[in-house]
Each structure stands twice: as C-alpha cells, then as structure tokens.
VEXDREN-2710 file (C-alpha; in Angstrom, 1 decimal):
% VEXDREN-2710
k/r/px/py/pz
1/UNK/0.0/0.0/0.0
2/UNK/1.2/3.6/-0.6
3/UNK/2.2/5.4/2.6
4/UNK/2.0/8.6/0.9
5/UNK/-1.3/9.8/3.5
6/UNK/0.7/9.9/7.0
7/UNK/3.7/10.8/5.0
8/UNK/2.1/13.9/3.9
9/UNK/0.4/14.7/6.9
10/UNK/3.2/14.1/8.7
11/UNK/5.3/16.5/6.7
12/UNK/2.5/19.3/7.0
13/UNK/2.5/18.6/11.1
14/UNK/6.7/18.7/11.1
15/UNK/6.5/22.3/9.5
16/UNK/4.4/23.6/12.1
17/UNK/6.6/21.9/14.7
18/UNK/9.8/22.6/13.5
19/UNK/10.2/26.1/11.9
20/UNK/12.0/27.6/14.4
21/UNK/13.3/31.1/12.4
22/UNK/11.4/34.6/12.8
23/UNK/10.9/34.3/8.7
24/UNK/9.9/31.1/8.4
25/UNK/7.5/32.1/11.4
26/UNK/5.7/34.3/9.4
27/UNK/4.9/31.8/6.7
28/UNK/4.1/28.2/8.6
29/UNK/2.1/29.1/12.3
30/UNK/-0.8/30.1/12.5
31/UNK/-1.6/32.4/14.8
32/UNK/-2.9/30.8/18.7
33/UNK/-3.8/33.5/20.3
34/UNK/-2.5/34.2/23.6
35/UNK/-0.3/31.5/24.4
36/UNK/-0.4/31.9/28.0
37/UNK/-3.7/31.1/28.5
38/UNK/-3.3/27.7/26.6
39/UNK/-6.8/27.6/25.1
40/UNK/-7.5/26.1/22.0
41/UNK/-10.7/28.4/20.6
42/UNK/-13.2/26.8/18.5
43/UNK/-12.1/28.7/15.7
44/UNK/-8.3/27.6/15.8
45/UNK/-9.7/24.5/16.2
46/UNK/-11.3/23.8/12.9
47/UNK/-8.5/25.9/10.7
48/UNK/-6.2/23.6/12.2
49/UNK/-8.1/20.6/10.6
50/UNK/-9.0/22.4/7.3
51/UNK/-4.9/22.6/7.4
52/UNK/-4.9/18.9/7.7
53/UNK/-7.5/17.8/5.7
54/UNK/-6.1/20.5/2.8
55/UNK/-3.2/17.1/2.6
56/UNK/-5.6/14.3/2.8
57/UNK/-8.0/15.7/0.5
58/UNK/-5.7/15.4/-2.6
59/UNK/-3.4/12.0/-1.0
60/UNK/-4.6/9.0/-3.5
61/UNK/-6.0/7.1/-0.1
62/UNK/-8.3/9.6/0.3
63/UNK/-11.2/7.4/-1.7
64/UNK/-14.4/8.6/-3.6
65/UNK/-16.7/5.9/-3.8
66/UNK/-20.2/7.2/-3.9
67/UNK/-21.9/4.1/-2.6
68/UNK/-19.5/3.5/0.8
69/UNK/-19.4/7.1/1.0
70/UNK/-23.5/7.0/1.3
71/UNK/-22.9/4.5/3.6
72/UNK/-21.0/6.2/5.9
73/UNK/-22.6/9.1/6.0
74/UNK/-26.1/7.5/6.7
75/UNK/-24.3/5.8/9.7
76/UNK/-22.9/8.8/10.7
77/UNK/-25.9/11.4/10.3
78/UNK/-28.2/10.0/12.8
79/UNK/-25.5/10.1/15.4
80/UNK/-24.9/13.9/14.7
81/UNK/-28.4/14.2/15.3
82/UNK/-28.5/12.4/18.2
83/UNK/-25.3/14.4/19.6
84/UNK/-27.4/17.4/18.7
85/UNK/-30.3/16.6/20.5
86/UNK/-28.8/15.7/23.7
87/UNK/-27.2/19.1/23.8
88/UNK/-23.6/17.8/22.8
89/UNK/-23.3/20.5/20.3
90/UNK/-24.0/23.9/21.1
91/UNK/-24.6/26.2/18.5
92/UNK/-21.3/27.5/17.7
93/UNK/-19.3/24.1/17.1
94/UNK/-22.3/23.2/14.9
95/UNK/-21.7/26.0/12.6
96/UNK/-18.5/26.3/13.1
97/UNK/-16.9/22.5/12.8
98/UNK/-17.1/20.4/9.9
99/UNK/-18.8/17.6/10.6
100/UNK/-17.6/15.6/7.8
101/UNK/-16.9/11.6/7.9
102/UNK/-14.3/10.6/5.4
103/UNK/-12.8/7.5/4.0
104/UNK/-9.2/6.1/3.6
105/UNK/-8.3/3.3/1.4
106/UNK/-6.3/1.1/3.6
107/UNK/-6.4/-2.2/5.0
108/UNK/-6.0/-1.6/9.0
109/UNK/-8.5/-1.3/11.3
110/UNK/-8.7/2.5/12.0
111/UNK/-10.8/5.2/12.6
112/UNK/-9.7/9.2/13.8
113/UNK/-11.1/12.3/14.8
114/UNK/-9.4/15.3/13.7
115/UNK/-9.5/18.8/14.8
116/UNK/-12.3/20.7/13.5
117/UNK/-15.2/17.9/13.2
118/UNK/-13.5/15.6/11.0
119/UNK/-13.1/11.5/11.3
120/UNK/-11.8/9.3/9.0
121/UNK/-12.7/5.5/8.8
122/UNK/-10.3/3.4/7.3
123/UNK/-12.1/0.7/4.9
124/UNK/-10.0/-2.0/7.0
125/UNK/-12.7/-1.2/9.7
126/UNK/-15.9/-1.6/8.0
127/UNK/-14.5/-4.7/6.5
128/UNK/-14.2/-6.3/9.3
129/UNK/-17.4/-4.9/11.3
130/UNK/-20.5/-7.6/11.5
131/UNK/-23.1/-5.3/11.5
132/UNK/-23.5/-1.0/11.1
133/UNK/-24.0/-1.1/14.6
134/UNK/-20.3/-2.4/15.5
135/UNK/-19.8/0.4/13.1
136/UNK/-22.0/3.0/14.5
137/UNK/-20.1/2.5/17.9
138/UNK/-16.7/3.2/16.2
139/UNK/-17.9/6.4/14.9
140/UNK/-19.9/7.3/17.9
141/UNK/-16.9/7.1/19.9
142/UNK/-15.1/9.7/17.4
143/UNK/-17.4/11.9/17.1
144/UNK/-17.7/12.2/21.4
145/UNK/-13.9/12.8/21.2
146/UNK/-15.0/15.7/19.0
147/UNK/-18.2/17.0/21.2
148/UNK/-16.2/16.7/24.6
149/UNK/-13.6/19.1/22.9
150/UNK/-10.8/16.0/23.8
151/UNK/-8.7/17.3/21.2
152/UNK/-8.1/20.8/22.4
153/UNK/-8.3/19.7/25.7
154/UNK/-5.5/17.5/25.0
155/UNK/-3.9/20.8/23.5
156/UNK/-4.5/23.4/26.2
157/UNK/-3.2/20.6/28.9
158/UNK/0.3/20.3/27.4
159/UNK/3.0/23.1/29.1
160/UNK/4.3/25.0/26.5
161/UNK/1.2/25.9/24.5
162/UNK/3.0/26.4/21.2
163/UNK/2.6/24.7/17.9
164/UNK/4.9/21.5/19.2
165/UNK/2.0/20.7/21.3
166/UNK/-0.5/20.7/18.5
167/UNK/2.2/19.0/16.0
168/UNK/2.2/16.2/18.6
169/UNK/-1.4/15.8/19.2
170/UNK/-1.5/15.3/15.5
171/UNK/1.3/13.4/15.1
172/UNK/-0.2/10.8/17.3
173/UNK/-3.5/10.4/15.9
174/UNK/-2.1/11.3/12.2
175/UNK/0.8/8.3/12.8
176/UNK/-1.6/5.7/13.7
177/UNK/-4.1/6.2/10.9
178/UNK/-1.5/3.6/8.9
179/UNK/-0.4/1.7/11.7
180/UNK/3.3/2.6/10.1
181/UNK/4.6/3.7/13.1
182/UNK/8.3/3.6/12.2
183/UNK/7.7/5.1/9.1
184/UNK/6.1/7.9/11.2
185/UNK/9.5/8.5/13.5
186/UNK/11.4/8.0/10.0
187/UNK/10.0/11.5/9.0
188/UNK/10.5/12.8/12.8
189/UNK/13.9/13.7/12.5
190/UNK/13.9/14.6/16.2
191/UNK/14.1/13.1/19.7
192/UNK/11.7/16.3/20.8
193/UNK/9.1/15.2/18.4
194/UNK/9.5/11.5/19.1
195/UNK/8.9/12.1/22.9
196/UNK/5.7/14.2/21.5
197/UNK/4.8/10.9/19.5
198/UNK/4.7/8.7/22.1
199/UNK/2.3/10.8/24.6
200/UNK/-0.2/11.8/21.9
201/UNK/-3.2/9.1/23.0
202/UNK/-6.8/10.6/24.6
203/UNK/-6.0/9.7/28.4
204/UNK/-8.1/7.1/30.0
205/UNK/-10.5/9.3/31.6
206/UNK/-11.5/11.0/27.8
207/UNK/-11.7/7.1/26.7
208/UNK/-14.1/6.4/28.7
209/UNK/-15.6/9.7/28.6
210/UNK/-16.0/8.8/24.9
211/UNK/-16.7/5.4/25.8
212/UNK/-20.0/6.3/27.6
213/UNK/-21.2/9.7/25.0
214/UNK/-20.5/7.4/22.5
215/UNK/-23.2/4.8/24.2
216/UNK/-25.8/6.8/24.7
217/UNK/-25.5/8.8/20.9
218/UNK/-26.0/4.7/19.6
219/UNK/-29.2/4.4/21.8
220/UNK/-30.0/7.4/20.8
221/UNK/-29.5/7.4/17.1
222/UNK/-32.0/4.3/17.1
223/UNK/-28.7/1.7/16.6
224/UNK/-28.5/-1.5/19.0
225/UNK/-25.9/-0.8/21.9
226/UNK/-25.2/-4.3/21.8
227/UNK/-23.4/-3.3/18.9
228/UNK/-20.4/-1.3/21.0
229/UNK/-20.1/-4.5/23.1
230/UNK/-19.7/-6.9/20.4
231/UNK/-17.1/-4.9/18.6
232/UNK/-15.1/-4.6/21.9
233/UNK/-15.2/-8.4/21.6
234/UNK/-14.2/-8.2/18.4
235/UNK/-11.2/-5.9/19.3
236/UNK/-10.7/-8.1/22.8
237/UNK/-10.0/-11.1/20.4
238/UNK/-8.0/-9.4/18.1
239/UNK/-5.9/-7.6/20.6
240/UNK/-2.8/-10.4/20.0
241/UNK/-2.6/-9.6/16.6
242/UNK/-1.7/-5.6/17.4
243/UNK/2.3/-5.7/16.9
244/UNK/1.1/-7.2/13.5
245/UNK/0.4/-3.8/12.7
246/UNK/-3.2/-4.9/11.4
247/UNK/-5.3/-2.7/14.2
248/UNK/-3.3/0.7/14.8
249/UNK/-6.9/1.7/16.4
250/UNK/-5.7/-0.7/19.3
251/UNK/-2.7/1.6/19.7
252/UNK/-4.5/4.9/19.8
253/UNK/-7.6/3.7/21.5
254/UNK/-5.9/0.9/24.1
255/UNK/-8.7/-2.0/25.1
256/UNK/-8.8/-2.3/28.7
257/UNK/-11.0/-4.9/30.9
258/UNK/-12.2/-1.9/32.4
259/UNK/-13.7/-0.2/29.0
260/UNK/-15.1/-3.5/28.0
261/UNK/-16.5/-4.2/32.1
262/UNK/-18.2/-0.5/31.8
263/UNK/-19.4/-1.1/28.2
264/UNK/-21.5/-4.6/29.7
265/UNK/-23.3/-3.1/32.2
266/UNK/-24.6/-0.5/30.0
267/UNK/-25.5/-2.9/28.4
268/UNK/-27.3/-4.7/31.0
269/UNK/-29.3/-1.6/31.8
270/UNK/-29.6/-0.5/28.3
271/UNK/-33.6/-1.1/26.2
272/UNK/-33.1/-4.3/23.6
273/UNK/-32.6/-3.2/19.7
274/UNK/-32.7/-5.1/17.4
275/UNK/-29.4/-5.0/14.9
276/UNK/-30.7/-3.6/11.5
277/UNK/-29.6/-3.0/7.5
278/UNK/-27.2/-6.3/8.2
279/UNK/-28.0/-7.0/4.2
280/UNK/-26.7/-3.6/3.3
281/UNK/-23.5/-3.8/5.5
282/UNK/-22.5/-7.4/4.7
283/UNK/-22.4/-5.9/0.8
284/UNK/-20.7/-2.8/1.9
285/UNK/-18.1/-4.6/3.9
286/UNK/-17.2/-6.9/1.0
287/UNK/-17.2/-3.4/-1.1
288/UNK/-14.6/-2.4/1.5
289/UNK/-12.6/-5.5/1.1
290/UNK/-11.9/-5.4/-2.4
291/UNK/-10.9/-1.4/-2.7
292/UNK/-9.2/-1.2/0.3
293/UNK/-6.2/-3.1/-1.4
294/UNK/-5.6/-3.1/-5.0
295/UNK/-3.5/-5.7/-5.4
296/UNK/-3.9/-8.0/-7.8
297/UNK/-3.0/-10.9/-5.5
298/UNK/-5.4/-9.4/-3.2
299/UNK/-8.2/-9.2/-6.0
300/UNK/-7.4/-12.4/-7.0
301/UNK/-7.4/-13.9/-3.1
302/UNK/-11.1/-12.4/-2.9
303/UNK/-12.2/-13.5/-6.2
304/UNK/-11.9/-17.2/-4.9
305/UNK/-13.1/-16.9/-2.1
306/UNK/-12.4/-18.8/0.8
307/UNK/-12.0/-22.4/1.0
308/UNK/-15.1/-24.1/2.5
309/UNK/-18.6/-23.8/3.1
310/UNK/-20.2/-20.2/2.6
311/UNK/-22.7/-20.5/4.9
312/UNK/-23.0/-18.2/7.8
313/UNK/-21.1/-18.5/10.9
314/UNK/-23.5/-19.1/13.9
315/UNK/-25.1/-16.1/15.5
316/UNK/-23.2/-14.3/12.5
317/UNK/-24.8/-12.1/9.8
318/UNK/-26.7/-14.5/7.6
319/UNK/-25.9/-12.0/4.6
320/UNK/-22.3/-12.7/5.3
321/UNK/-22.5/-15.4/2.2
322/UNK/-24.0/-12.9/-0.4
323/UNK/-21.3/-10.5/0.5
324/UNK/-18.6/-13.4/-0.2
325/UNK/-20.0/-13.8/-4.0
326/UNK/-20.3/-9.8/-4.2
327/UNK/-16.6/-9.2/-3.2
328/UNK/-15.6/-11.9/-6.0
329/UNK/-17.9/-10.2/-8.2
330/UNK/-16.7/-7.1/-8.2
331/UNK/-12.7/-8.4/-7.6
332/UNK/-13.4/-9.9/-11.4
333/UNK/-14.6/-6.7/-12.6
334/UNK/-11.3/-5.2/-11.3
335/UNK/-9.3/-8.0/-12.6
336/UNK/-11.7/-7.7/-15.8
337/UNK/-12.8/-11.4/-15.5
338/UNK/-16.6/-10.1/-17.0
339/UNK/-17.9/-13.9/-17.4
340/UNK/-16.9/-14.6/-13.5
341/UNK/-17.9/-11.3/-12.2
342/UNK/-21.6/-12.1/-14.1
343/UNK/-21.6/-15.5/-12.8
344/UNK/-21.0/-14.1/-9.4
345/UNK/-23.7/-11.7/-9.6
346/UNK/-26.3/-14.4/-10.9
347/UNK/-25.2/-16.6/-7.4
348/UNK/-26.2/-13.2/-5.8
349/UNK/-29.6/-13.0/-7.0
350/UNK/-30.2/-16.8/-5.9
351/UNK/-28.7/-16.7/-2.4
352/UNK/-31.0/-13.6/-1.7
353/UNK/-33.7/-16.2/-3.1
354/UNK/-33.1/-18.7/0.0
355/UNK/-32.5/-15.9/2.2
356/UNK/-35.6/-14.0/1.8
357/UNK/-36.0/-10.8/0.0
358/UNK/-34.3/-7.5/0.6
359/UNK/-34.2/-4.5/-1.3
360/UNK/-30.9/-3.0/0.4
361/UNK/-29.4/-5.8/-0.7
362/UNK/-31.0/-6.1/-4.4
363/UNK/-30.0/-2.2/-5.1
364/UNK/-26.5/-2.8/-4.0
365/UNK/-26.4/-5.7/-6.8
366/UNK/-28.3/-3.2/-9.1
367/UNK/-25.3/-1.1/-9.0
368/UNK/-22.6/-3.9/-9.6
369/UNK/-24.7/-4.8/-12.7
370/UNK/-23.8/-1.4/-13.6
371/UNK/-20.1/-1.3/-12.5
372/UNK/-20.3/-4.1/-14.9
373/UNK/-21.9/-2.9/-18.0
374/UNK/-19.9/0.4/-17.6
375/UNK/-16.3/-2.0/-17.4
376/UNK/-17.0/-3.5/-20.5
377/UNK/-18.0/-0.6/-22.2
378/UNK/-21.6/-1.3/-22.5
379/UNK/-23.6/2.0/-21.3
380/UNK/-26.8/1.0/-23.2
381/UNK/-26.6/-2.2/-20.6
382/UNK/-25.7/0.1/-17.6
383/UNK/-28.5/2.6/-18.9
384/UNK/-31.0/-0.5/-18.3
385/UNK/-29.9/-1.5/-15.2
386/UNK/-30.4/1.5/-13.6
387/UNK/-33.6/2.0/-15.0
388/UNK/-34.5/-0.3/-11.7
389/UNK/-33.3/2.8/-9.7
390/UNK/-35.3/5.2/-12.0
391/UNK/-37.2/7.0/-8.9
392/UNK/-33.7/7.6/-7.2
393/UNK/-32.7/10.4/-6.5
394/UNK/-29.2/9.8/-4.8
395/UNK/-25.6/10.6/-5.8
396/UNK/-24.8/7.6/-6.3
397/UNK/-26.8/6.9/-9.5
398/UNK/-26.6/10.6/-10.7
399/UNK/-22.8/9.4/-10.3
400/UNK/-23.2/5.8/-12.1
401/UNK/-25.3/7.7/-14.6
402/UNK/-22.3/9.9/-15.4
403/UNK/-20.1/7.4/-16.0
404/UNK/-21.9/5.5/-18.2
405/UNK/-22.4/9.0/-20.2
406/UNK/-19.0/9.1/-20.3
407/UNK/-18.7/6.2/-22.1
408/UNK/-21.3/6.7/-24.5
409/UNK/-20.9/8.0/-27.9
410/UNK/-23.9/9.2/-28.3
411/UNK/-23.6/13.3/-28.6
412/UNK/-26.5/13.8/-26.6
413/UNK/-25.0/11.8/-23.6
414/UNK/-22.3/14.2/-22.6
415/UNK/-24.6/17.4/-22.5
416/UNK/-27.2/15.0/-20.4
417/UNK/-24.3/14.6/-17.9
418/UNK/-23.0/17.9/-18.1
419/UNK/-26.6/19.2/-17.0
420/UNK/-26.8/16.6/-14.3
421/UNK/-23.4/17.2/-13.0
422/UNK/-24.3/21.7/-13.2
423/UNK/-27.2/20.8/-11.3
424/UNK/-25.4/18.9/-8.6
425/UNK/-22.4/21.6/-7.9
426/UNK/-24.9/24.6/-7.5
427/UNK/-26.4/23.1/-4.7
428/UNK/-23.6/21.4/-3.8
429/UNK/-20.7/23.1/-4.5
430/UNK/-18.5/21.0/-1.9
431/UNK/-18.8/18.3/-4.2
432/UNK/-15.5/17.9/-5.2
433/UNK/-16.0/14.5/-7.2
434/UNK/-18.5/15.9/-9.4
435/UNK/-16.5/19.4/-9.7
436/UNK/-14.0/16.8/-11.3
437/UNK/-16.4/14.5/-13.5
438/UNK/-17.7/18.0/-14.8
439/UNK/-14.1/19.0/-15.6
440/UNK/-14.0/15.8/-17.6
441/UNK/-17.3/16.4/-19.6
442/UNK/-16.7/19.7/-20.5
443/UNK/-13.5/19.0/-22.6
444/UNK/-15.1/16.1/-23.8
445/UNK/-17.6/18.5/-25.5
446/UNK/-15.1/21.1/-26.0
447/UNK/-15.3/23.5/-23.4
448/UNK/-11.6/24.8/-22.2
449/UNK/-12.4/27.1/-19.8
450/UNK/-15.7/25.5/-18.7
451/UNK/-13.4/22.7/-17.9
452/UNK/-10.5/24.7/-16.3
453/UNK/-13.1/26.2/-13.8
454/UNK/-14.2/23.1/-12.8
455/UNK/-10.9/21.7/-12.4
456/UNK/-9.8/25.2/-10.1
457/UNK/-13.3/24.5/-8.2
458/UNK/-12.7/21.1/-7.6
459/UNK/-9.4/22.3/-6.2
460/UNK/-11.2/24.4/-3.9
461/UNK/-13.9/22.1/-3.0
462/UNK/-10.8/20.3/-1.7
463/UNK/-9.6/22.9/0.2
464/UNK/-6.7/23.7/-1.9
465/UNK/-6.9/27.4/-2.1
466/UNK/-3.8/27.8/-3.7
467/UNK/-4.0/25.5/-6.8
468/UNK/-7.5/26.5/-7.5
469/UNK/-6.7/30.3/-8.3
470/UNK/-3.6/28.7/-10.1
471/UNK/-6.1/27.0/-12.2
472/UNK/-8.5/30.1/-12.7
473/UNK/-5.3/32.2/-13.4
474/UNK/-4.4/30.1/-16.6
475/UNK/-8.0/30.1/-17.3
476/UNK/-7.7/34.0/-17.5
477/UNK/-5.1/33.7/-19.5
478/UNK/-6.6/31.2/-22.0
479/UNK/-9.8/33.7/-22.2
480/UNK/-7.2/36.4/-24.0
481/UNK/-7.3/34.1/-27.0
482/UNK/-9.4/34.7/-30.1
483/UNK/-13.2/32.9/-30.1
484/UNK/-12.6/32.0/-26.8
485/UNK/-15.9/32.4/-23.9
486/UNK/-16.0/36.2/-23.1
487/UNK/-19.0/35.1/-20.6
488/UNK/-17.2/32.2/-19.5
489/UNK/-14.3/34.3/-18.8
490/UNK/-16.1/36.7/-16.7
491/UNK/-17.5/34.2/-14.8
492/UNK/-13.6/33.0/-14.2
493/UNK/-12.4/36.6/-13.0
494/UNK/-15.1/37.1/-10.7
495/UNK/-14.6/34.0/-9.2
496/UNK/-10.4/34.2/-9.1
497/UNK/-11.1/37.6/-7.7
498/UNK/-13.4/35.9/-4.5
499/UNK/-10.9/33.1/-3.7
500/UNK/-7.8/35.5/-3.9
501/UNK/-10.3/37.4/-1.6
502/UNK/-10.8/34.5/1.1
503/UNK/-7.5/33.5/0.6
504/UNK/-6.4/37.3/2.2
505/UNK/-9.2/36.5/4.7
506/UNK/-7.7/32.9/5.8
507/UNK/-4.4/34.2/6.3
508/UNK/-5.5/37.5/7.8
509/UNK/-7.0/35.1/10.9
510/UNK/-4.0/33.0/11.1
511/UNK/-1.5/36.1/10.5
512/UNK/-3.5/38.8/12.7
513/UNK/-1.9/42.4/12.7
514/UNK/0.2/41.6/9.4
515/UNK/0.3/43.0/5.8
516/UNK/-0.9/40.2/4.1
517/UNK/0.0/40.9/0.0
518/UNK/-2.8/39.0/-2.7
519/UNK/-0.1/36.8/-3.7
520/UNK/1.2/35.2/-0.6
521/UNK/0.2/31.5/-0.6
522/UNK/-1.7/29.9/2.4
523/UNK/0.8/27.3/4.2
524/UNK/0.1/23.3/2.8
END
C-alpha cells in the first residue's frame, strides 16, 4: 500500500513543529492567540483541521466511492443528530466545525477524529465490522472525542502551548491512521518530536468519557448498543494480533478490561434493539474489502473466495455469504474477468432467493450490474440496469449515470451529464468529485475554460486554495485568446477575484496584525 497519507500529513504537522526562524515564522504558524492562556478556541480549532485535511484531500488514499461514501454518511448522520439533540453540540461548534466523515483506502482497522469535526474510517474497519451497529459505535466514539472538545483539551493541557503541542497531538492520531509507526519516527527527525509521539493518545478518563457519550448517541440514534459490546469483543480477540500492525486503532484507542466491564453493564441496563440494514453492511463490507487493497493478489485472493462452506457462521450475519460472492464479483470486474464477475452476480440473486427478499441488498447488486456494463463498455446495458433505480434520487446513480455517459458516444450523452453534474455543484458546491467528473465532460464537449473552472473548483472544494486560483489564473489567460468564452471568462475573473479574496481573509485570521499581499500563498 502507498504510505504517501501519513507521509504527507506528517510533513505538513513537522513544519508547524519545527520552523523555528522569525521568517519562516511568518509563513508556517498560525496564529494561537494568547499563548499563555493555553486555550485552544473553537475557531483555531477547525483551521487547524481544514490545514490537515487540505493534505488528505488530494493524498490518492483519500477514496471517492459514492456508494460507501453514502454509507458512511447515513451511519454517521443520525448520530450527529442524536449528539445534537442531547445538547452535545452547542450552536457555535455546529456552525463552526465540519462535521464531515471521510474514507481512507487502507487495510488496517482504523478510525480518527481530527481537529475541526472531522473522522476518517479506514475501509479495514468496516471490512471487518459484522453489523453497522459495530460500526456505528466506532464512529460514535469519534465523534464524542469531537463534542467533549478531547482534542483541544489535549492541547491546552500540554506546558508549552506552542505549535509542538499541536504537532504532537496530531502526530499521534495522524501516525496511527496507517499503523506505520516507524515510518512515522522516519520522517520525525527529532528526539523532541518522538517524545511528542509517544504521549499523543486521549487519556483514559477521555476514553471512557467517549466510551460512555459514544453509548448513549447509539441508543440514541435508534442503533443497537449491543453493537459497541460486540465490537469490543471483536477488538478483545484481536488484541494479540496488534504488533502485527493490522489494528493501529488498538494503539491509539488501548482495550482495557475496564472499557469493555463498563461497556456490559450498559449494556445490561440499556432497552433491547434489534441489529438492523445487516444485508446492506454485509455488501458494503465486501465493497470495503476489495478497494481497500488493489492488489492484484489481493483481488485475486477475494475473487476465490475462501476455501469451505459459505454458509454463515452461527449467530453471524446471515448475509455474510451474499457479501462473499459480491466481493468476488466485483474483484473480477477489477481484474476484468466479465464472465466470473456475471456469474458471481447471478449466485447473488439466488442466495437472496433462499434468504428471503431484501431491497438493500438487491440495489447494492443493481449497482454492480452497472459497475459491470460500464467496465465492459456497454452503457446501453448500464442505462438498463439503472432503469431499476429510476425514482432515485441519490448521488450515487446521478454518479453511475455519469459514467456510463462518459462512455457513451452518443452526442447527446455528454450534455445529459454535463446538466446533471451543473445541477449537482450549484447546490452542492462542496462536491469535489463531481467538480472533477464536470471538468472531464466539458473537454469532452469542447469547453476549455468550462473545464479549467471546474478543475480550479474542484481544487477548492478540496480545500486547496492555492491551486485552485492557479487554475483560474491560466483560465484568465486562455480567455485572452481569439473565439474564446467572453462570458465564460467573466464568470472566471469574478470567481479568481473571490478566492484571492478569502485567501487574504484565511491568512488574515491565522496572520492577525500583518500586511498580508494577494499573492502570498496559504501554508500546505
């Protein structure tokens, strides 16, 4: 696997540990406020992580798959509602923070909160989750490190207040989101920032401070509690296999008797839930299983399966069998295998047969079909498959949809997904995915600077700043030429002009007091 996240993220937390000169000062901290009083505002806070997340964002590990990523937003939403209610968000971290759950393409079993309202899941962990609800108590945990403020707590409580306090804090959660923890004191350089390393875990009292939030958000949000128990038993039984490297979440988040103790008689006292969406999570797991390694010998591993019977382990997810034949089907697509990967979904369709019914389960295999036409280059066979899905209104078919357009020769198809895609970025202009499939349909009907702006706003969408008025810069440039898209090219300059705008703005709040010139770049 690439280590080129942590690396990254690592190298953006050194400069803001290490620049030491008054010039290079000016150009890498942010501004704390008064260091004295050691308190981490809400507003530090979340430019901190929009710092971080600026390096993620544009890391190849920092995956785009519409379908997990509707999955882990609809496990994540009702928790944020449930924090909500119960008054663990007051009004200004709701409008401040992010709130955003992202995914990382890699094979440990990980999950992180970051400053500023942000967690990332690694796909290792919802591969190897039974049930949402084991899930669900991952990220409730997270987000509680996030509504308890355990972050800039952990901040304020170091002595020296500076930014080596903050490089540590993320240093330790940052390191451990590959479970590469030599790789992370490689890039340390620095017995200083190695003894940071080492005390960067939430202290026992914030674990099981986020241990118990994170228990009543899941009752809460309507998920079964049983489900936090059961993946501490998961974790309890895994716990030999840390040094292996395979659960860094073990290292950041230690297992103690007493966690798992507390976690049962909440348990005991907690109403009965039944676990729910098990078909949709058995599929999504197996989704998470093939793209969180893209090996071949990987792909190839999953295609076969494993040796044996199929059939469910007892008091396991009775899914768990159509989940085996959807990770081989979609391993052959990958490995372009299109007679196995059809045979695979066909065993699909007749295992949800014996097992009764389930339309989770039936528009996850809706979508393979699709992943399938649009591999082989049949969007006429993709076009009919989601006609199944016609009364969707997700992303993730608007997305499917577009890539079968993309593939289509027909003229008409491009300008259908250009239209789709406009209609998706003006009320969501965060979308940085479809800022980049509208980049790719608008050369593809020969469109230049339609295409560079949606190239500079999928920059932005990103939180790259800087290479998004790069972008619109060469766009201006490219309207100067003869025929080109005087309307277009307005729409560029008044745009270039707002972000060089908000760029001044950013750095005015992390810079306060200082001449800040229109060309000075924010710090990566």
């Amino acid at each position: 696997m690439p280590k080129s996240l942590p690396s990254r993220v690592l190298a953006t937390v050194l400069a803001l540990a290490l620049v030491t000169g008054p010039t290079a000062a000016q150009v890498n901290l942010p501004a704390l406020g008064d260091v004295g009083s050691q308190d981490i505002d809400i507003s530090t806070e979340r430019r901190i992580g929009d710092q971080v997340m600026r390096q993620i964002r544009i890391d190849p590990d920092y995956l785009q798959d519409p379908l997990l990523q509707e999955y882990l937003e609809g496990v994540w939403t009702p928790l944020y509602k449930a924090a909500k209610q119960l008054g663990h968000i007051g009004d200004e971290t709701q409008q401040r923070f992010a709130w955003e759950p992202f995914l990382v393409r890699d094979r440990s079993v990980n999950a992180f909160a970051l400053p500023g309202g942000f967690v990332g899941t690694h796909l290792g962990l919802i591969a190897m989750t039974a049930s949402r609800d084991e899930l669900a108590s991952v990220l409730a945990h997270e987000l509680s490190h996030i509504t308890q403020r355990h972050i800039a707590r952990r901040i304020s409580g170091e002595s020296t207040g500076t930014m080596l306090s903050i490089a540590g804090l993320l240093l330790g959660i940052l390191a451990a989101t590959k479970g590469n923890i030599q790789a992370a004191n490689a890039g340390i350089m620095t017995g200083q920032a190695v003894a940071a390393q080492m005390s960067l875990n939430f202290s026992r009292d914030m674990e099981r401070e986020a241990d118990r939030v994170g228990f009543a958000l899941m009752t809460e949000a309507g998920f079964a509690p049983a489900g936090m128990v059961s993946m501490f038993e998961r974790m309890e039984q895994a716990y030999h296999l840390m040094d292996s490297g395979a659960y860094p979440y073990l290292r950041s988040h230690p297992l103690t008797s007493e966690r798992i103790g507390d976690a049962r008689t909440r348990l005991a006292l907690a109403p009965f839930a039944r676990p729910q969406g098990l078909a949709e999570h058995a599929l999504m797991a197996a989704r998470s299983r093939v793209l969180m390694d893209p090996r071949v010998d990987a792909w190839k591993a999953l295609q076969a399966g494993p040796s044996g019977s199929r059939e469910p382990k007892p008091g396991g997810n009775p899914y768990e069998p159509v989940g085996l034949v959807y990770a081989s089907a979609l391993a052959s697509i990958k490995l372009r295998d299109f007679d196995r990967a059809a045979d695979n979904l066909r065993e699909c369709e007749l295992l949800l047969q014996l097992i009764g019914p389930n339309a989770q389960a039936e528009r996850l295999l809706t979508y393979l079909r699709a992943e399938l036409a649009e591999a082989r280059n049949r969007p006429l066979d993709g076009y009919a498959a989601l006609e199944a899905l016609k009364d969707e209104k997700s992303r993730p078919r608007m997305m499917q949809r577009v890539a079968l357009q993309l593939i289509d020769p027909a003229p008409e198809a491009a300008r259908d997904a250009a239209d789709a895609l406009q209609t998706r970025v003006s009320l969501h202009p965060e979308d940085a995915y479809a800022w980049s499939q509208l980049a790719v349909v608008w050369t593809r009907l020969g469109q230049p600077l339609r295409a560079i702006r949606a190239q500079a706003e999928t920059r932005a969408a990103a939180g790259d700043i800087n290479g998004a008025i790069d972008r619109l810069r060469s766009g201006l440039r490219q309207s100067r030429q003869p025929n080109a898209d005087q309307v277009e090219a307005s729409v560029i300059e008044a745009r270039l002009r707002a972000l060089v705008y908000a760029r001044q703005g950013m750095l005015a709040e992390m810079y306060p007091g200082r001449y800040i010139p229109p060309d000075v770049e924010l710090p990566n």
